[in-house]
C-alpha positions as a Markdown table, in Angstrom:
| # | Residue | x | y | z |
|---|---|---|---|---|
| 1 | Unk | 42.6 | -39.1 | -30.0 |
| 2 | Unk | 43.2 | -35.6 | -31.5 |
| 3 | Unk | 44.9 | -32.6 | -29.5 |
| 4 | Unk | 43.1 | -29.5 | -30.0 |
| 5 | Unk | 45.0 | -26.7 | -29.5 |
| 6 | Unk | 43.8 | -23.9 | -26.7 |
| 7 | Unk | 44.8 | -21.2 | -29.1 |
| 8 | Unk | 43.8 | -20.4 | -32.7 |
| 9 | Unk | 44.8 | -17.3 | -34.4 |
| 10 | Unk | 42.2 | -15.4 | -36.6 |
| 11 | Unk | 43.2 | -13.6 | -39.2 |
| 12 | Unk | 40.1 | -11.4 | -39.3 |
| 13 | Unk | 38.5 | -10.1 | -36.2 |
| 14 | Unk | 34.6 | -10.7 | -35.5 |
| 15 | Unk | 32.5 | -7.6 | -36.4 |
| 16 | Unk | 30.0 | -8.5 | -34.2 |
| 17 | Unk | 32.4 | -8.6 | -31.1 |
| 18 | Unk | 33.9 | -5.5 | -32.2 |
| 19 | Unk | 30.6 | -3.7 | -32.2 |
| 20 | Unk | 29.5 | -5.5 | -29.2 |
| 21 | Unk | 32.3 | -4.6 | -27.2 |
| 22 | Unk | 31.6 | -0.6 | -28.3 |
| 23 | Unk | 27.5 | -0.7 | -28.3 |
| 24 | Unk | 25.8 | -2.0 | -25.2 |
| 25 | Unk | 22.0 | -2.8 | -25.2 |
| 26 | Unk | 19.8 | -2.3 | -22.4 |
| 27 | Unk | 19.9 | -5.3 | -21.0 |
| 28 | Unk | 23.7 | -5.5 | -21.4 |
| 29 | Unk | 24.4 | -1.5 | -20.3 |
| 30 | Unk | 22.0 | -2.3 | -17.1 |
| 31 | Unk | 24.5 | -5.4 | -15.9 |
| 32 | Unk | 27.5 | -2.9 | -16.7 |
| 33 | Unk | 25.9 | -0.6 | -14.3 |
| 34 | Unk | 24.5 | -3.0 | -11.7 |
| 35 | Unk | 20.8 | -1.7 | -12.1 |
| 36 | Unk | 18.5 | -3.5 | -13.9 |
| 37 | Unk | 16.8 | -3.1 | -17.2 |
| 38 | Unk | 13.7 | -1.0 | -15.9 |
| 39 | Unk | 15.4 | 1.8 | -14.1 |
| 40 | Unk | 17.6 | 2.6 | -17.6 |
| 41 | Unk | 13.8 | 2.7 | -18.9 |
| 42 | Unk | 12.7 | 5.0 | -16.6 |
| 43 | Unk | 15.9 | 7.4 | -16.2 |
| 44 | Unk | 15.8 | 7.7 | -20.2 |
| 45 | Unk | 12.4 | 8.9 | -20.2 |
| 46 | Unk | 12.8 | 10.8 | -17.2 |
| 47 | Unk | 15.6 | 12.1 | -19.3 |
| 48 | Unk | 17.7 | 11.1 | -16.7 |
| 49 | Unk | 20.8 | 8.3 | -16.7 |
| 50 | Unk | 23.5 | 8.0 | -19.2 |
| 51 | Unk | 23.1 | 9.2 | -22.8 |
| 52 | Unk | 21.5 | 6.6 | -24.6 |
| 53 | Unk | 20.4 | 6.3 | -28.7 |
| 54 | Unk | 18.2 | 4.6 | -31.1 |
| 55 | Unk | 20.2 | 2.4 | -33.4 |
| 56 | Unk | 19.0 | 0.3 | -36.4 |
| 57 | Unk | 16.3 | -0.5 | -38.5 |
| 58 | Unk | 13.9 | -1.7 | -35.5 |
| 59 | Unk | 15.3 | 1.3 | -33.4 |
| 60 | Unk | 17.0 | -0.7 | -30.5 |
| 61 | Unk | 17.8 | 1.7 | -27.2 |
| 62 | Unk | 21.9 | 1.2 | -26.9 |
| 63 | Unk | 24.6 | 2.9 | -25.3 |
| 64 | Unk | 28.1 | 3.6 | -26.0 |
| 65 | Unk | 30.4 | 1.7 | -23.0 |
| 66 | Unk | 32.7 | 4.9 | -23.6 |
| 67 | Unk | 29.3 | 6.9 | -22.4 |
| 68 | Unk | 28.8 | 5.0 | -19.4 |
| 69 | Unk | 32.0 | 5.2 | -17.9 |
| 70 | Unk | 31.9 | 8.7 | -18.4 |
| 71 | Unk | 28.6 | 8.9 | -16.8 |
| 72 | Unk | 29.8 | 6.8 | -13.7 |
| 73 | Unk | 32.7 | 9.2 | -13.7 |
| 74 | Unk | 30.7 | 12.3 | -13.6 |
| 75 | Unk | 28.3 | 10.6 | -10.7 |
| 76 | Unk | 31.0 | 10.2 | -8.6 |
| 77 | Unk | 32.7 | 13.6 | -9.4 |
| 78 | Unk | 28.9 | 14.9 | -8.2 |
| 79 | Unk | 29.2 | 12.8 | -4.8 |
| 80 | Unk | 30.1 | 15.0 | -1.6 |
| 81 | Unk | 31.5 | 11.8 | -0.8 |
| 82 | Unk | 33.8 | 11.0 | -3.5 |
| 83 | Unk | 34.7 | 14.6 | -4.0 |
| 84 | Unk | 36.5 | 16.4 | -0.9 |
| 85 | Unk | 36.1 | 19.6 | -2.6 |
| 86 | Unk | 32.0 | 19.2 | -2.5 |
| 87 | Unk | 31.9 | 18.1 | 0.8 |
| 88 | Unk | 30.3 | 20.7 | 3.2 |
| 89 | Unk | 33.1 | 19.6 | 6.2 |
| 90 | Unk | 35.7 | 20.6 | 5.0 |
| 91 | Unk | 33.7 | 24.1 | 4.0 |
| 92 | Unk | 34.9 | 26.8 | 6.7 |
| 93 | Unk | 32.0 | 27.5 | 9.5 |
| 94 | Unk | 29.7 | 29.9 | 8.7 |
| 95 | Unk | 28.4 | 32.4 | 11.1 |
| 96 | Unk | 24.6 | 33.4 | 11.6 |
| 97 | Unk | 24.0 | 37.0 | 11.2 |
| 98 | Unk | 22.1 | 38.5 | 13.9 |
| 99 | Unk | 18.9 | 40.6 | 12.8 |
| 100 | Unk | 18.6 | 42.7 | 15.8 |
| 101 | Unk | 22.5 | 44.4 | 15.4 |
């Protein structure tokens, strides 16, 4: 019966994981965002969604995951709901003017 130990240092880190961490393919960026892989279709040919790039020989659609957080960040900057200083209660009232005065 051999032990295996639970940890093994590497003295050289995985490429691949280091670009995958960075890089996000659609399938990958649509679970990061909770959506799925069809509306990141759509919002990039709408020209809508987070900034997204063709990468490779085959020209794969991926995203940066420094991108999409910014993104989210921005969206809920743009919310009257998660901004206080875009939401139109706490604007002061304004008053009709009357067309006849």
């Amino acid at each position: 019966m051999s032990i295996r130990s639970p940890f093994v240092p590497s003295a050289v880190p995985d490429p691949a994981s280091a670009v995958g961490g960075c890089f996000l393919n659609v399938r990958d960026a649509a679970a990061y965002l909770g959506i799925s892989p069809h509306t990141l279709y759509v919002w990039r040919h709408r020209r809508q969604g987070p900034p997204s790039f063709r990468m490779g020989p085959r020209g794969r659609v991926m995203y940066r995951r420094t991108a999409l957080e910014a993104w989210i960040h921005e969206q809920e900057r743009a919310d009257s709901r998660s901004n206080p200083a875009l939401n139109p209660l706490s604007a002061p009232p304004q008053r009709r003017r009357n067309p006849a005065a």
